[in-house]
Chimera marker file (.cmm) of the C-alpha trace (Angstrom):
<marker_set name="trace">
<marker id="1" x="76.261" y="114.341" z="95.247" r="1" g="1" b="0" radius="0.5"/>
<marker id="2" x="76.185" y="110.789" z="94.760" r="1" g="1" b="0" radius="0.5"/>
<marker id="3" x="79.899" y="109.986" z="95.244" r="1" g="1" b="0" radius="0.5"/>
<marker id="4" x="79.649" y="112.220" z="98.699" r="1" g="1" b="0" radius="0.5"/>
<marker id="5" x="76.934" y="110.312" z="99.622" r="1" g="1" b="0" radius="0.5"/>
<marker id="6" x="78.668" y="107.111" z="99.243" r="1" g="1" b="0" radius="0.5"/>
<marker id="7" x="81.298" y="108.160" z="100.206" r="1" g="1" b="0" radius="0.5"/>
<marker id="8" x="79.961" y="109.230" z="103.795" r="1" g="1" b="0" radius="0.5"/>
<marker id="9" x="77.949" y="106.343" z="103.847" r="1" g="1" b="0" radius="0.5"/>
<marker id="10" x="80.754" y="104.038" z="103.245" r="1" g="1" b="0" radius="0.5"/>
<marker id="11" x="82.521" y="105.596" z="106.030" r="1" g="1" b="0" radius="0.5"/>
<marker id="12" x="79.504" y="105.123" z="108.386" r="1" g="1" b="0" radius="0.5"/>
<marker id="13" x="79.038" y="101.639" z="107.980" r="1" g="1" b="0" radius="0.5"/>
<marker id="14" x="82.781" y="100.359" z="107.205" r="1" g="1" b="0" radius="0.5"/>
<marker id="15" x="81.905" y="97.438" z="106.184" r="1" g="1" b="0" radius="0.5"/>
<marker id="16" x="84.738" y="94.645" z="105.439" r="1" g="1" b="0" radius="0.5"/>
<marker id="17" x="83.578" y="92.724" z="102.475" r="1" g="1" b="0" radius="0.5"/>
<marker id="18" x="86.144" y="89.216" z="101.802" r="1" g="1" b="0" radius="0.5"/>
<marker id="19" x="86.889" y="88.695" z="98.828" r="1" g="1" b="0" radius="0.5"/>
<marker id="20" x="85.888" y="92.504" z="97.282" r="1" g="1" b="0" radius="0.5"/>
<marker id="21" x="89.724" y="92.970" z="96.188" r="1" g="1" b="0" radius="0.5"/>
<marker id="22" x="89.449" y="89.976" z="93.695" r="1" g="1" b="0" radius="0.5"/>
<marker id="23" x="85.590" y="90.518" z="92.831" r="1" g="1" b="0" radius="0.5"/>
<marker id="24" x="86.487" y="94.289" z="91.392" r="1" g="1" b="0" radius="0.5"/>
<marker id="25" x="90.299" y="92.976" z="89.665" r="1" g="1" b="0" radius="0.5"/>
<marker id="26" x="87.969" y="90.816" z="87.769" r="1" g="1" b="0" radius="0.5"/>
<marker id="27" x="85.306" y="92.943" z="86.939" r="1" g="1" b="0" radius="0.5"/>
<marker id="28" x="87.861" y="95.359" z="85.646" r="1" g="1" b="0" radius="0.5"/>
<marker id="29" x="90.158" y="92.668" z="83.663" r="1" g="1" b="0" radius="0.5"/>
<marker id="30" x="86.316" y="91.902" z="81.771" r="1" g="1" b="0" radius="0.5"/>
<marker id="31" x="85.429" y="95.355" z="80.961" r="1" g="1" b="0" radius="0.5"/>
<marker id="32" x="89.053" y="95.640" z="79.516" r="1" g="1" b="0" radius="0.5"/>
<marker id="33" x="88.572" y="92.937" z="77.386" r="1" g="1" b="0" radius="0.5"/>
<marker id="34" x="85.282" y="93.803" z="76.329" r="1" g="1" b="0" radius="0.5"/>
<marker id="35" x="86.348" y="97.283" z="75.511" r="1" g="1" b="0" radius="0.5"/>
<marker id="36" x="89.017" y="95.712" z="73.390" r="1" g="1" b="0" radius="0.5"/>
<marker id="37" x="86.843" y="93.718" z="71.898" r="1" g="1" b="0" radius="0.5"/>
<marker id="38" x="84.424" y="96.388" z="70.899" r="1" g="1" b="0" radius="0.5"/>
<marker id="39" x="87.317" y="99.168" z="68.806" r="1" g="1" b="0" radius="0.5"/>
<marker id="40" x="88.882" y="98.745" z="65.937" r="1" g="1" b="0" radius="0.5"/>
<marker id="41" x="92.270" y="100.665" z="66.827" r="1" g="1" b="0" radius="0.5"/>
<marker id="42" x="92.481" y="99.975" z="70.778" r="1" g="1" b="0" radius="0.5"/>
<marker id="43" x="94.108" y="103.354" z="71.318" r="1" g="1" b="0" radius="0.5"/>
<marker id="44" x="91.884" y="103.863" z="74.286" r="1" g="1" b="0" radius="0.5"/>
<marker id="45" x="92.621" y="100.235" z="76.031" r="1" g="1" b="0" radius="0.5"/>
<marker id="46" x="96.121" y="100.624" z="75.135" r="1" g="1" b="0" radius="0.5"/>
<marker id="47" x="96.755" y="104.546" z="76.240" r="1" g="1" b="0" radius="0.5"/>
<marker id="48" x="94.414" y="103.468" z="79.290" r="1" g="1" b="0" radius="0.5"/>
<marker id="49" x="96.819" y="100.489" z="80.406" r="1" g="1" b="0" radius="0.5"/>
<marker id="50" x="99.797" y="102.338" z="79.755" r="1" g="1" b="0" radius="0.5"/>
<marker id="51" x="99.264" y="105.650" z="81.115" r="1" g="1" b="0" radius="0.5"/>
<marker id="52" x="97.785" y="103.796" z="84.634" r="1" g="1" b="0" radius="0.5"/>
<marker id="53" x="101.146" y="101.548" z="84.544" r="1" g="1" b="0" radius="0.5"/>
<marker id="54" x="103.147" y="104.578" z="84.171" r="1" g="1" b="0" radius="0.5"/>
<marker id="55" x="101.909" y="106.780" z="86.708" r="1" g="1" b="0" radius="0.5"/>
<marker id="56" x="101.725" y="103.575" z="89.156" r="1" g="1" b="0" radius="0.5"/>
<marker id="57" x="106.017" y="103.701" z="88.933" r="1" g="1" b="0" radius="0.5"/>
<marker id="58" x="106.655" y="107.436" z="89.135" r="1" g="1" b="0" radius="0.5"/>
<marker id="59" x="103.815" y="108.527" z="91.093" r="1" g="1" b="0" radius="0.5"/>
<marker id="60" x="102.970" y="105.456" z="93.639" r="1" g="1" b="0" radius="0.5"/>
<marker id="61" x="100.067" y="104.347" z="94.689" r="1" g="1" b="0" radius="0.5"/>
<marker id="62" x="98.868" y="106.973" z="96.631" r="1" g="1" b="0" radius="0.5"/>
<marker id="63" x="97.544" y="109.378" z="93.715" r="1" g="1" b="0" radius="0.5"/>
<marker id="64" x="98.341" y="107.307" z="90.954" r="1" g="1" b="0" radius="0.5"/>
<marker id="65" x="94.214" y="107.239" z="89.611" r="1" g="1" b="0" radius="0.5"/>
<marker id="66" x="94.242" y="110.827" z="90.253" r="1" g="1" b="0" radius="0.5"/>
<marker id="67" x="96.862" y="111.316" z="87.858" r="1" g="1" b="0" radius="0.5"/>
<marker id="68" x="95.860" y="108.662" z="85.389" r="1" g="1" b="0" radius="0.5"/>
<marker id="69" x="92.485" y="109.836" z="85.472" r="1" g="1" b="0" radius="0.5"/>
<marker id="70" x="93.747" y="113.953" z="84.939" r="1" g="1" b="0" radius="0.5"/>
<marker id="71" x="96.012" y="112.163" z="82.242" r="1" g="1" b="0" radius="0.5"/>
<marker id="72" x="93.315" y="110.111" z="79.756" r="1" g="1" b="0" radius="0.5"/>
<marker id="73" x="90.676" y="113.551" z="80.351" r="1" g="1" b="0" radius="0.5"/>
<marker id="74" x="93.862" y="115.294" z="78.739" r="1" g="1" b="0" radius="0.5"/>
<marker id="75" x="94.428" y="113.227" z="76.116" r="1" g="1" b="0" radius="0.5"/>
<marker id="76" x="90.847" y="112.905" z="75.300" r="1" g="1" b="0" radius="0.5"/>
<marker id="77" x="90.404" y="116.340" z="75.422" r="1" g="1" b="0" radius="0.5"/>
<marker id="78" x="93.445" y="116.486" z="72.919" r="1" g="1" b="0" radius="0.5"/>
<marker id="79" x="92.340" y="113.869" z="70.311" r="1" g="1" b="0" radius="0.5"/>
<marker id="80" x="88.578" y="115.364" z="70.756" r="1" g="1" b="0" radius="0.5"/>
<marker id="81" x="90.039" y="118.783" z="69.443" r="1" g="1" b="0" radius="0.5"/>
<marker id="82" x="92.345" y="117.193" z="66.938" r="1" g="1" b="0" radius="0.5"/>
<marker id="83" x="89.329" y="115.455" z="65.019" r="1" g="1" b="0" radius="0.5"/>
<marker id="84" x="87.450" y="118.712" z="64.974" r="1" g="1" b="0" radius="0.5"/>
<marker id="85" x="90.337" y="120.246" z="63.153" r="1" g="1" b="0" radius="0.5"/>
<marker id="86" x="90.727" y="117.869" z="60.572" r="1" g="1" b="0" radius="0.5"/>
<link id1="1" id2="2" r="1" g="1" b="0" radius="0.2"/>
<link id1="2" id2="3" r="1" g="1" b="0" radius="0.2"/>
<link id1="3" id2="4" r="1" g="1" b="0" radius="0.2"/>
<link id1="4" id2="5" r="1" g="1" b="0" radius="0.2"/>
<link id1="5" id2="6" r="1" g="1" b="0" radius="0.2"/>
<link id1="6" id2="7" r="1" g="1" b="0" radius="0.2"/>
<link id1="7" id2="8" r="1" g="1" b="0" radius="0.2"/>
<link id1="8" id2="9" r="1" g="1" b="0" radius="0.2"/>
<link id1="9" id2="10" r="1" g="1" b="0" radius="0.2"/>
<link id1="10" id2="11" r="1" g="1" b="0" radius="0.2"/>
<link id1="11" id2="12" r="1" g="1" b="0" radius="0.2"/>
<link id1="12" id2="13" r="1" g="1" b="0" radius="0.2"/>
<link id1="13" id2="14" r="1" g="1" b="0" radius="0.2"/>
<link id1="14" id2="15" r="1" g="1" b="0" radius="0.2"/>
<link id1="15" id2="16" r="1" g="1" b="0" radius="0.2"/>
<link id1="16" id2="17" r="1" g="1" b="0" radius="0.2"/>
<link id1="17" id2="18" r="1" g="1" b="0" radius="0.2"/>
<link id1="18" id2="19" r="1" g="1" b="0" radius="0.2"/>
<link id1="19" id2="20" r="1" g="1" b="0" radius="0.2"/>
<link id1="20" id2="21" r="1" g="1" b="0" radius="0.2"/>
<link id1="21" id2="22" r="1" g="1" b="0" radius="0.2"/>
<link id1="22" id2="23" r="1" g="1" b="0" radius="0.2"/>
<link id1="23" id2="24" r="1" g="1" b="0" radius="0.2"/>
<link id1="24" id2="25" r="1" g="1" b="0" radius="0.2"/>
<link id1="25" id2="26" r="1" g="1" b="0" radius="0.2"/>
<link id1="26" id2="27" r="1" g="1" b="0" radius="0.2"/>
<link id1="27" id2="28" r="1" g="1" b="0" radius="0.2"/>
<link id1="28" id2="29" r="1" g="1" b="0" radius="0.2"/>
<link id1="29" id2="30" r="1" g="1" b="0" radius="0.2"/>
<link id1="30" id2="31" r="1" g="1" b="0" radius="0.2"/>
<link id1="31" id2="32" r="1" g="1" b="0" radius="0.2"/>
<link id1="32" id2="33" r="1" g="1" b="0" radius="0.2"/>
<link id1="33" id2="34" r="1" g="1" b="0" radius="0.2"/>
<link id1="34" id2="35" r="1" g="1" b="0" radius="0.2"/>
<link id1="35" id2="36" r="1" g="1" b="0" radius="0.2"/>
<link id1="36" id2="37" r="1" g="1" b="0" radius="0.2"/>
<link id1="37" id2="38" r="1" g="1" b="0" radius="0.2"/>
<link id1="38" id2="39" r="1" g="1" b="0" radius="0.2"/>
<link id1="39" id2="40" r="1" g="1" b="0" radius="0.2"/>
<link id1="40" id2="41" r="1" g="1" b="0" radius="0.2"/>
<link id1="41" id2="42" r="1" g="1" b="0" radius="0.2"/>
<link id1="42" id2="43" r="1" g="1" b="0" radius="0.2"/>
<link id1="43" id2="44" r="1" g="1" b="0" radius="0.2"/>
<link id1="44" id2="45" r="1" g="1" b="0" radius="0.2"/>
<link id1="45" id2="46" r="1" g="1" b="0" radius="0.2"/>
<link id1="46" id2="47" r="1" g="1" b="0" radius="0.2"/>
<link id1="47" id2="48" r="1" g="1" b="0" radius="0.2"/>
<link id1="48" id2="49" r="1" g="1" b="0" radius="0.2"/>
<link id1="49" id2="50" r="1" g="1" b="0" radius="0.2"/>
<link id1="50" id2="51" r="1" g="1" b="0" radius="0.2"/>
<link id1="51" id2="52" r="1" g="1" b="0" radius="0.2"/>
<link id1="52" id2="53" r="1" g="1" b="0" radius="0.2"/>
<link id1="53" id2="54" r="1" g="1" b="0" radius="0.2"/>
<link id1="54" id2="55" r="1" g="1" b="0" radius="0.2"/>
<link id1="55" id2="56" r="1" g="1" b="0" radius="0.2"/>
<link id1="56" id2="57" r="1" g="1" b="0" radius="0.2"/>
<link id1="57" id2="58" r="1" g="1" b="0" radius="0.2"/>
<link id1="58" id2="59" r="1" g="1" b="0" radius="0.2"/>
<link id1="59" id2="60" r="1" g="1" b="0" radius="0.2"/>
<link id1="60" id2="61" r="1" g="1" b="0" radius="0.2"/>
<link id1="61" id2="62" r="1" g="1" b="0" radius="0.2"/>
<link id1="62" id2="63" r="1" g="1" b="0" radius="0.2"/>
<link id1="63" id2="64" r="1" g="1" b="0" radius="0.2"/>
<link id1="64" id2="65" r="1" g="1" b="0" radius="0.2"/>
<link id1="65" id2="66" r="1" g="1" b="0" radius="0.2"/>
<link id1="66" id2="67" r="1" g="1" b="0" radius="0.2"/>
<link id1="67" id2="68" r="1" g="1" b="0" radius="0.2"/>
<link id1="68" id2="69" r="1" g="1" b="0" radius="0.2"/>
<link id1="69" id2="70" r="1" g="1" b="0" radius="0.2"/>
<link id1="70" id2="71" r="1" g="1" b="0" radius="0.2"/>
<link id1="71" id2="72" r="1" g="1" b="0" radius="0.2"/>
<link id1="72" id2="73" r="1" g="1" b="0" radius="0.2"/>
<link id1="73" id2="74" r="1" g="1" b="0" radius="0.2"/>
<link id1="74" id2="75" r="1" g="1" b="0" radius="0.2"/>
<link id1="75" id2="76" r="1" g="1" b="0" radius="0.2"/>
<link id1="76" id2="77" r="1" g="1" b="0" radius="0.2"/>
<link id1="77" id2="78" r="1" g="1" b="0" radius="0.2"/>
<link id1="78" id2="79" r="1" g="1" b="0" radius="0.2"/>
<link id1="79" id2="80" r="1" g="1" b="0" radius="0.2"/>
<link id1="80" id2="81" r="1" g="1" b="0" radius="0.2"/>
<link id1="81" id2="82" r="1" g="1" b="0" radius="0.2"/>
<link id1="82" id2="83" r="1" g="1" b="0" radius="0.2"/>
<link id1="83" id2="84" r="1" g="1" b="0" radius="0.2"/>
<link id1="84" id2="85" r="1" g="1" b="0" radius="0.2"/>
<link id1="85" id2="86" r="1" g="1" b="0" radius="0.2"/>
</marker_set>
């Protein structure tokens, strides 16, 4: 319900913010480093980077974080299940 609302309300107000491209490249360049910081194996940073890379070049950038996103909840889901069976 949230993300509709937003969503709408974003689309109600369009508002043109400068500079919001560069503000939210950054913001996600430090929580990538800070995530790295904080594991010991970095299989999430790494699979994370490389799956979004990936699906950028044979998907485009149309759906691309649809398909990344469907992607890490699947391979998630997969190592989730795998350390239950060990």
């Amino acid at each position: 319900s949230g993300a509709l609302f937003g969503g709408c309300l974003g689309q109600a107000l369009a508002l043109q913010i400068p500079g919001l491209e560069f503000v939210m490249t950054a913001l996600f360049i430090v929580l990538c480093l800070d995530q790295w910081h904080r594991e010991s194996d970095h299989l999430s940073t790494l699979s994370g980077l490389v799956l979004t890379a990936l699906t950028l070049w044979l998907v485009g950038k149309t759906y691309f974080l649809l398909v990344t996103l469907l992607l890490l909840v699947l391979e998630y889901s997969w190592l989730d299940w795998r350390r239950r069976q060990s």
